[in-house]
C-alpha positions as CSV (number, residue, x, y, z in Angstrom):
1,X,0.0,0.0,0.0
2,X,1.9,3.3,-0.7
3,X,0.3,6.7,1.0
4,X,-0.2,8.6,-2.2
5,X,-2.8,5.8,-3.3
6,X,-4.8,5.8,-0.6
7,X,-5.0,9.8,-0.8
8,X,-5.1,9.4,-4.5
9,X,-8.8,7.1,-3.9
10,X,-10.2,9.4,-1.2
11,X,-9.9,12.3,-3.5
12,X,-11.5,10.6,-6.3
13,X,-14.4,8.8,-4.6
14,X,-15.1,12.6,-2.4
15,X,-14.9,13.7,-5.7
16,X,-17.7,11.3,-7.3
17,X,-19.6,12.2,-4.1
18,X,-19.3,16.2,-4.7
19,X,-20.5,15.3,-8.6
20,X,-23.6,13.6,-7.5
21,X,-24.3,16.2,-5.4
22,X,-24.2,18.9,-7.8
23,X,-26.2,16.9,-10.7
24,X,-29.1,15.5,-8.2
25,X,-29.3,19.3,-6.2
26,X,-30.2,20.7,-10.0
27,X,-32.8,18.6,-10.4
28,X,-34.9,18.9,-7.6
29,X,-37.6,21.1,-6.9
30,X,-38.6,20.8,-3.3
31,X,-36.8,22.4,0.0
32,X,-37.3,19.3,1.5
33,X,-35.6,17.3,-1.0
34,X,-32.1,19.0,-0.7
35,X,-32.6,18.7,3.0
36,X,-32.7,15.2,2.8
37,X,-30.0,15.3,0.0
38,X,-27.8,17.6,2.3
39,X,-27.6,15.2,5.1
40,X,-27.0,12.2,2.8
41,X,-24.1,12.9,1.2
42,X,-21.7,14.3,4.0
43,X,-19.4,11.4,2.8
44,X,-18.1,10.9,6.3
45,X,-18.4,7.3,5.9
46,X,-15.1,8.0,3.4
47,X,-13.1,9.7,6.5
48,X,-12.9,6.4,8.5
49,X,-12.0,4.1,5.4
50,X,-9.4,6.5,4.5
51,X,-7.5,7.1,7.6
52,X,-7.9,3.4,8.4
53,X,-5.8,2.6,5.0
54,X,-3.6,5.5,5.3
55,X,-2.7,4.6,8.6
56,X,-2.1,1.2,7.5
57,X,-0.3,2.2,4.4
58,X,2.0,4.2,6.6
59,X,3.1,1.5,8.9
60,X,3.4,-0.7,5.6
61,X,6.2,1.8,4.6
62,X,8.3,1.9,8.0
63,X,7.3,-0.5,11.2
64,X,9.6,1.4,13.4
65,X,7.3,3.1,15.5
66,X,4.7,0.2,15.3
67,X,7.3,-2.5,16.4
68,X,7.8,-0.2,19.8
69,X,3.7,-0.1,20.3
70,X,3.7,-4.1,19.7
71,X,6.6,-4.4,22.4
72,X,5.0,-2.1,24.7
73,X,1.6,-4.1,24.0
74,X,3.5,-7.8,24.5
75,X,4.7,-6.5,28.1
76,X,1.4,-4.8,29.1
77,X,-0.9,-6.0,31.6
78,X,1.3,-9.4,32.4
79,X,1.3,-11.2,35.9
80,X,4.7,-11.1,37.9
81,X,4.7,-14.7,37.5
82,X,4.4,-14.2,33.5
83,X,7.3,-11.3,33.6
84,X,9.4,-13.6,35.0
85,X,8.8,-16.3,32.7
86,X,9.4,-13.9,29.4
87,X,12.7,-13.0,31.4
88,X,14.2,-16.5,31.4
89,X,12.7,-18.0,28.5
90,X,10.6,-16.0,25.5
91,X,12.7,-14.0,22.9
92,X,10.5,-11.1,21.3
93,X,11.2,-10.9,17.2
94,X,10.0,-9.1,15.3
95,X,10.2,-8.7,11.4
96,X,10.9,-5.4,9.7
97,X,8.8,-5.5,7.2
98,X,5.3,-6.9,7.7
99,X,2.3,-7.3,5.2
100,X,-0.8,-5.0,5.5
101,X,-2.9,-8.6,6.0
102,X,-0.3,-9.1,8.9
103,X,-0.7,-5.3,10.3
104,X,-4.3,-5.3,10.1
105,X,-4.2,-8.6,12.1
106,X,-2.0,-7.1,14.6
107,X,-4.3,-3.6,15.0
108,X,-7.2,-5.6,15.4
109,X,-8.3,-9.4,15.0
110,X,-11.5,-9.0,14.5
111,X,-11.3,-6.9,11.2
112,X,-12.5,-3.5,12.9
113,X,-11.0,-0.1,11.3
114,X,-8.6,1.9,13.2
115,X,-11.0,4.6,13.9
116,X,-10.7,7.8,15.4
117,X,-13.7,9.8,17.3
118,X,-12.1,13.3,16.9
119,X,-8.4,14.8,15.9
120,X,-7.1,14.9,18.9
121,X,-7.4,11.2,19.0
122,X,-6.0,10.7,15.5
123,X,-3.0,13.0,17.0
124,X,-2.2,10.0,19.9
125,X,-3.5,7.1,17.5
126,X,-0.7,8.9,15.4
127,X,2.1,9.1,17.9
128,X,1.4,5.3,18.8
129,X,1.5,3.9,15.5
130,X,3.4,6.2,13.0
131,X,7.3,7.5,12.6
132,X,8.2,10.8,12.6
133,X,8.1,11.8,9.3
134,X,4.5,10.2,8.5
135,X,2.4,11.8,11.2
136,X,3.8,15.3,9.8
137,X,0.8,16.0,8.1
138,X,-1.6,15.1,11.0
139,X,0.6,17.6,13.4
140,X,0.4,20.2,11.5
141,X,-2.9,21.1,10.6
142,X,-4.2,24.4,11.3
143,X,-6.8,25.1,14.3
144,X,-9.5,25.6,11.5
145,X,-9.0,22.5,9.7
146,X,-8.7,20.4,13.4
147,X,-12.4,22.3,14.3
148,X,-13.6,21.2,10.4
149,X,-12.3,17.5,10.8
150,X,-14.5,17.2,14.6
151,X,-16.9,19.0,13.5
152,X,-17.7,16.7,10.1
153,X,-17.8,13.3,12.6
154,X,-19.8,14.8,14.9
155,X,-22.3,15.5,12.2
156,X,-22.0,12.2,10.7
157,X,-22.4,10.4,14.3
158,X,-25.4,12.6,14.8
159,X,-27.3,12.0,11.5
160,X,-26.6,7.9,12.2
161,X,-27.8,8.0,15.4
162,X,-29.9,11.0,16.2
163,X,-29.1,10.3,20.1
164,X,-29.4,13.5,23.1
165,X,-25.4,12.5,23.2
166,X,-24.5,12.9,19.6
167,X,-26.7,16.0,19.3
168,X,-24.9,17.5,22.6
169,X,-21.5,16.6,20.5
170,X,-22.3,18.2,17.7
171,X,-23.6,21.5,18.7
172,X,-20.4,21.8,21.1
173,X,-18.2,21.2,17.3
174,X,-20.1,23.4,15.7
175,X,-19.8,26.1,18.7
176,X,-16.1,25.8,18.7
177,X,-13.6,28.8,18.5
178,X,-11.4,26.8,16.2
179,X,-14.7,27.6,13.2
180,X,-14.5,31.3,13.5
181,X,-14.5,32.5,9.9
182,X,-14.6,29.5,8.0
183,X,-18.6,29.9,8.2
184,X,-19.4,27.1,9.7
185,X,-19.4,28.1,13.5
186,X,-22.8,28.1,14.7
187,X,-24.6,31.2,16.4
188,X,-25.8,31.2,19.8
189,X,-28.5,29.5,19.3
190,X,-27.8,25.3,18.6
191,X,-28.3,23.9,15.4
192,X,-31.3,21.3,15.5
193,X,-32.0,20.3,11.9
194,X,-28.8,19.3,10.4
195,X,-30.0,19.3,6.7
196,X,-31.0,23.2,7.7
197,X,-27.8,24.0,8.6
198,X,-25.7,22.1,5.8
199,X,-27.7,23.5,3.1
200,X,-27.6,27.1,4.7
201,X,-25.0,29.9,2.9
202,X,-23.1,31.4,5.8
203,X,-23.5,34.8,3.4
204,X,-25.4,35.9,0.2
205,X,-22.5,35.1,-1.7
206,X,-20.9,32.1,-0.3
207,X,-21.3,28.3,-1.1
208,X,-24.1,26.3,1.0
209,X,-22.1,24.8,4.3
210,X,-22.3,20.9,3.0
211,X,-20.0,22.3,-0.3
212,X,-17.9,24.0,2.7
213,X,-17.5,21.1,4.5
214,X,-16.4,18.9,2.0
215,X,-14.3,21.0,0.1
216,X,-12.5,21.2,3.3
217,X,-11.6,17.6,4.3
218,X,-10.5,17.4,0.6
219,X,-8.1,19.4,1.2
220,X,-6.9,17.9,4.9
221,X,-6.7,15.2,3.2
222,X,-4.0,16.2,0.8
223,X,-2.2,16.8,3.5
224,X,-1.8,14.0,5.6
């Protein structure tokens, strides 16, 4: 798996998603149609299939940090009795190179994305997993584009599950400082119809919020 790849397929399958959007908003008729078009196509879903095979792809490239997590995960949680056997008798080795079948084995045996519920844990899932040079990207993002990338799961866990937790999580991301001037900060009062709020212009003259939105995590992506 090689980085630019997976970038590469986020980039064009957000881009498929941005072309649907545009040819199916022209043909309706009805407010209530683009608000059920708006909160259909916030291509979140893409975020966590992305990350999950960038993060992969990354650790495909250079295991060094990953071997460190897997020696720090072999030694966790043992019995004195078991830290005394591993003393006298087990040998750890591990291979420099491993497959994406193996890493994906090692991140999870059950098959479960590595997922991340905001930036900040990307940031740590980053540290944990990734050299130096390949969490970069992740590090440096501005305060904007951190607010953008919280604020586009929190919509996405909201519109799944609709719960008084995910609505609470949401308004707080759309509320936060880090979305001043990017025109998609909410006002004082919370946002309680999503599709309302994604097909909203911020001003006469600007795009409608979901267009916002997803022109944004194109480009954080590019930059991971």
């Amino acid at each position: 798996m090689k980085p630019g790849d997976v970038r590469s397929d986020f980039d064009t399958s957000l881009g498929e998603v941005q072309s649907f959007y545009t040819t199916v908003k022209a043909a309706l008729t009805g407010d209530k149609d683009e608000t059920l078009l708006v909160r259909n196509v916030t291509a979140a879903t893409l975020w966590e299939s992305f990350v999950n095979d960038l993060f992969i792809a990354y650790i495909n490239r250079d295991t060094t940090q990953f071997q460190v997590h897997l020696e720090n995960a072999f030694k966790a949680d043992r019995t004195p009795k078991q830290d005394l056997i591993a003393q006298h008798f087990v040998t750890l080795s591990l291979t420099k190179h491993m497959t994406v079948d193996l890493i994906t084995d090692l991140i999870d045996s059950d098959g479960n994305n590595i997922t991340f519920f905001n930036y900040d844990a990307m940031r740590k899932g980053a540290a944990k997993y990734l050299v130096a040079a390949h969490r970069n990207g992740i590090n440096g993002l501005t305060g904007a584009q951190k607010s953008t990338l919280n604020l586009w799961i929190a919509l996405r866990n909201h519109i799944a599950h609709g719960s008084q937790r995910s609505y609470d999580a949401m308004n707080a991301a759309l509320a936060h400082d880090g979305l001043h001037n990017t025109g998609l900060q909410r006002g004082v009062r919370k946002v309680t119809y999503v599709g309302s709020y994604l097909k909203a212009k911020p001003t006469p003259n600007s795009k409608p919020r979901i267009e916002l939105i997803l022109d944004q995590m194109k480009a954080i992506a590019a930059l991971l």
